[in-house]
N, C-alpha and C positions, 0 to 999 in steps of 0.2 A: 197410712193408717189401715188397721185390718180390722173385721167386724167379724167379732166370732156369737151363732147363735147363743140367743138367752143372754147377752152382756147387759152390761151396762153402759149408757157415756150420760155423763155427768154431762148439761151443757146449764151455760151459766148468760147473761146478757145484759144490757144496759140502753136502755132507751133513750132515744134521742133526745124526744120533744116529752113534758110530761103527760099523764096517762089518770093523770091521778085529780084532773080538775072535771068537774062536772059537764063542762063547757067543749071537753074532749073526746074524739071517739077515735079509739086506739082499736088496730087491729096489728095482731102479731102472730105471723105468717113459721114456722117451720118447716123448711122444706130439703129431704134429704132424699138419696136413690142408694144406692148399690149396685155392683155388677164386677166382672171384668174385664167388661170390654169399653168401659165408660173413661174419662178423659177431664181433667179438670179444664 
């Protein structure tokens, strides 16, 4: 994958556990870097 400035990336998800009950406290973390000299 290449990351060219000003792009865009669609990104899409689906939660495990639901999110959507009162009784729940959901944290949803995205975490991304660049570089390259980085290594999956």
């Amino acid at each position: 994958m290449y990351y060219y400035t000003n792009s865009i990336l669609p990104i899409q998800w689906t939660n495990q556990h639901s999110c959507n009950d009162v009784n729940a406290d959901c944290t949803i973390i995205f975490q991304y870097t660049c570089g390259d000299q980085l290594r999956d």
